[in-house]
C-alpha positions as semicolon CSV with decimal commas, in nm:
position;residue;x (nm);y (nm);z (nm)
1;X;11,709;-1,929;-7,508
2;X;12,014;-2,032;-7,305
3;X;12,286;-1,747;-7,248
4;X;12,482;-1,886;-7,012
5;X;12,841;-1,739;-7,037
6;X;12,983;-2,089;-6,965
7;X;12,812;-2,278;-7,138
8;X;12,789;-2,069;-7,504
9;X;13,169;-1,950;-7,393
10;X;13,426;-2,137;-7,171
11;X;13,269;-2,510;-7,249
12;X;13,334;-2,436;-7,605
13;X;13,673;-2,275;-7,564
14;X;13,787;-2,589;-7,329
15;X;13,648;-2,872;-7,568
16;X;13,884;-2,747;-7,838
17;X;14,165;-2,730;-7,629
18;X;14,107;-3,064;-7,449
19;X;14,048;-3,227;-7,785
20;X;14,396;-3,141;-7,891
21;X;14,527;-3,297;-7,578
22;X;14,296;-3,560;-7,607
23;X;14,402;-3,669;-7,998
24;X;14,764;-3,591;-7,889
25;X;14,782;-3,847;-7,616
26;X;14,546;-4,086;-7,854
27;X;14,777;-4,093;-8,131
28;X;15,089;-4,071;-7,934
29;X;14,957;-4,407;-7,769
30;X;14,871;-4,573;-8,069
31;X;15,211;-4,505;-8,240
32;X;15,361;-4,707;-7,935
33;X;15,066;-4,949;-7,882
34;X;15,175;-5,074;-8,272
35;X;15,534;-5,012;-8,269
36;X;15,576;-4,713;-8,478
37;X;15,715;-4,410;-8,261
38;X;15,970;-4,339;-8,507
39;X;15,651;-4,235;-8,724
40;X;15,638;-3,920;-8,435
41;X;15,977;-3,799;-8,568
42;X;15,880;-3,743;-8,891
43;X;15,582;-3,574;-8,759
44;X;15,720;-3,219;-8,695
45;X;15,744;-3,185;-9,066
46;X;15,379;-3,190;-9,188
47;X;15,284;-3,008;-8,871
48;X;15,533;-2,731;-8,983
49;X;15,362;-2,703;-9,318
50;X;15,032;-2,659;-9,201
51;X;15,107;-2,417;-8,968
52;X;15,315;-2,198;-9,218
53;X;14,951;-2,290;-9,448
54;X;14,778;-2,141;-9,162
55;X;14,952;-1,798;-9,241
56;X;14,747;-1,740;-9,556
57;X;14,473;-1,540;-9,348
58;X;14,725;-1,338;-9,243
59;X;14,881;-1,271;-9,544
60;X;14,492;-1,160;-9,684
61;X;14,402;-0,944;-9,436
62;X;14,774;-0,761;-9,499
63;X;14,641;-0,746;-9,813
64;X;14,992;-0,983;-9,931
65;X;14,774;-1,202;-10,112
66;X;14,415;-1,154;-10,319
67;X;14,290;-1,498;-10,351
68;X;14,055;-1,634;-10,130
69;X;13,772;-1,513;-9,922
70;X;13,868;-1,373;-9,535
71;X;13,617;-1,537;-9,333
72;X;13,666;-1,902;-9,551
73;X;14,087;-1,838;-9,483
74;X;14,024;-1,797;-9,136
75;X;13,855;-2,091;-9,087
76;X;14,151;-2,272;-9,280
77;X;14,421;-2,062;-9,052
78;X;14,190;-2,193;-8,739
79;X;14,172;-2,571;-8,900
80;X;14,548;-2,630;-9,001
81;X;14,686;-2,458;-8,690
82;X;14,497;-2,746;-8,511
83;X;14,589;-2,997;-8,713
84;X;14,941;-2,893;-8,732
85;X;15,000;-2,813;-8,346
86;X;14,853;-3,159;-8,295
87;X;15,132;-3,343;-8,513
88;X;15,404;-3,138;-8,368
89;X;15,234;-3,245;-8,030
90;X;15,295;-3,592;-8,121
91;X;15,611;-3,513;-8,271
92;X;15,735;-3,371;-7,909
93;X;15,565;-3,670;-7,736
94;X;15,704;-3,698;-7,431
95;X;16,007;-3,746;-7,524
96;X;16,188;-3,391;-7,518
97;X;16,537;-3,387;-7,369
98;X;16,685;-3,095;-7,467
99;X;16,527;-2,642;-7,340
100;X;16,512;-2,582;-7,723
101;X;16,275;-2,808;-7,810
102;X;16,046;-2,751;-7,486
103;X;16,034;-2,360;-7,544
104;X;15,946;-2,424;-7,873
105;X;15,678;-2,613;-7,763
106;X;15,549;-2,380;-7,475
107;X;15,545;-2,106;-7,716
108;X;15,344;-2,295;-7,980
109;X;15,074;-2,401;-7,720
110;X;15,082;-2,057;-7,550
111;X;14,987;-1,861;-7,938
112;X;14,729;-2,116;-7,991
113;X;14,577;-2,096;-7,680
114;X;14,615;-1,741;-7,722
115;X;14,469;-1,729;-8,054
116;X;14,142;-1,892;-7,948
117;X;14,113;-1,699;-7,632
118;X;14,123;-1,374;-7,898
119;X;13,863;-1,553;-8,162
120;X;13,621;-1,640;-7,892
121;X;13,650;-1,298;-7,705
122;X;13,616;-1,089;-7,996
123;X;13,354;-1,327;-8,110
124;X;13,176;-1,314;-7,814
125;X;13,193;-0,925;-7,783
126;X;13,079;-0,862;-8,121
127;X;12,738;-1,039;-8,036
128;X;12,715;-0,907;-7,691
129;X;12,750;-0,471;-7,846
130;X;12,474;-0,661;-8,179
131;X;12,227;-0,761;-7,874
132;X;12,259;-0,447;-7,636
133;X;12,203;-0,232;-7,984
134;X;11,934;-0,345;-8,093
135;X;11,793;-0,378;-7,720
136;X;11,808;0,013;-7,691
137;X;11,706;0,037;-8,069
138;X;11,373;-0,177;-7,963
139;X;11,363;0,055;-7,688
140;X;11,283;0,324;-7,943
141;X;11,621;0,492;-7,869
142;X;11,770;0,725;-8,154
143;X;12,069;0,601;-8,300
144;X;12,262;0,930;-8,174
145;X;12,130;0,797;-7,808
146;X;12,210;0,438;-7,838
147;X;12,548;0,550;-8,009
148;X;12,605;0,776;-7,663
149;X;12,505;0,470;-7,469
150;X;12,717;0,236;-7,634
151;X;13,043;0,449;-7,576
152;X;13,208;0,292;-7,345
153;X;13,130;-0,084;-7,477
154;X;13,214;0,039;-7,821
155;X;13,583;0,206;-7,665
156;X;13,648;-0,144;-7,501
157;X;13,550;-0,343;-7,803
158;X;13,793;-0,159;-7,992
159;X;14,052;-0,215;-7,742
160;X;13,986;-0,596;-7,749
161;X;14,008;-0,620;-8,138
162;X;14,386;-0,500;-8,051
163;X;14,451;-0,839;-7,887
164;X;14,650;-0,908;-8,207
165;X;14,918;-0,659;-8,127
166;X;14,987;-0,941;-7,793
167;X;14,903;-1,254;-8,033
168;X;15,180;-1,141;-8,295
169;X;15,472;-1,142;-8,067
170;X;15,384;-1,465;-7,927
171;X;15,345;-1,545;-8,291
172;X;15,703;-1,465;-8,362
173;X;15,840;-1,587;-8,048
174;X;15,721;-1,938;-8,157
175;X;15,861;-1,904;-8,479
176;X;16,199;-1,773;-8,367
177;X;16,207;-2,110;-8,100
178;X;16,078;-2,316;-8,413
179;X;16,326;-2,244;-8,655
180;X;16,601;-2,251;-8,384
181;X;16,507;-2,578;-8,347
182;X;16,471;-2,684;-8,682
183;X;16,827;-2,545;-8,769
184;X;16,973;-2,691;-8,472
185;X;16,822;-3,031;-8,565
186;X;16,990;-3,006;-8,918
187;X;17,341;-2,886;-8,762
188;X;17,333;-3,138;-8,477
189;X;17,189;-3,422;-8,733
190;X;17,409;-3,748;-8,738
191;X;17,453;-3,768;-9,155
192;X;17,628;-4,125;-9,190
């Protein structure tokens, strides 16, 4: 069995990431390859939408909402906050001329890649405390022993599971830049 940090950790981490960048640049050249840029507007919009979608998880595990099963909503929050920072990635394209916009940006890119730096952390450090417990359990260590063992690990752990108290902010400063935008498009909008 293979349990290469790299390669069950970091390849992972970067194929999502470079996938996004990937289908970004993909689409973006296949809207001008045809002609249809103007489609990359409009794009902001449903990429909004499914990022606001992506809030559901949140809103269960704040207990804000009942429906819906945690682990299946945080797949959903993972999937649409793809999906939608890829559309506003075409959206932005490359052509941003104005700070607003390009914070707005930076700030979405920086909570998703913060976001999946905190899933595949916690993920991994959940498995790594599952395989060093049961290591000193097959040891024929008492659980009061392993438990004394496992201190330290199990103090850190808990520390990492906080990562959410950095992701939030970030969170909000994208959403403060995104609606600044978003209002500043509607008041700086030529209505004819």
């Amino acid at each position: 069995m293979d349990r290469s940090l790299i390669r069950k950790e970091v390849i992972p981490f970067f194929k999502i990431l470079g996938s996004l960048f990937l289908a970004t640049i993909i689409i973006d050249a296949l809207l001008h390859q045809f002609g249809l840029v103007w489609i990359g507007c409009w794009l902001g919009i449903p990429g909004t939408i499914l990022i606001l979608l992506s809030f559901l998880y949140s809103m269960r595990k704040r207990k804000k909402i009942s429906f819906g099963k945690p682990k299946q909503l945080l797949v959903l929050h993972e999937t649409l906050t793809w999906i939608g920072a890829l559309l506003i990635l075409v959206h932005a394209g490359i052509h941003v001329y104005t700070i607003l916009p390009w914070l707005a940006l930076i700030a979405m890119l920086v909570n998703v890649i913060s976001g999946m730096t905190g899933k595949f952390l916690l993920d991994r450090s959940r498995r790594f405390m599952a395989e060093k417990r049961q290591a000193y359990l097959t040891q024929g260590l008492s659980e009061k022993e392993v438990e004394k063992r496992l201190f330290w690990d199990a103090t850190t752990f808990d520390l990492m599971k906080k990562w959410r108290a950095v992701h939030l902010p970030i969170t909000l400063a994208f959403a403060v830049l995104g609606i600044t935008h978003i209002l500043s498009i509607f008041l700086f909008w030529q209505w004819r």
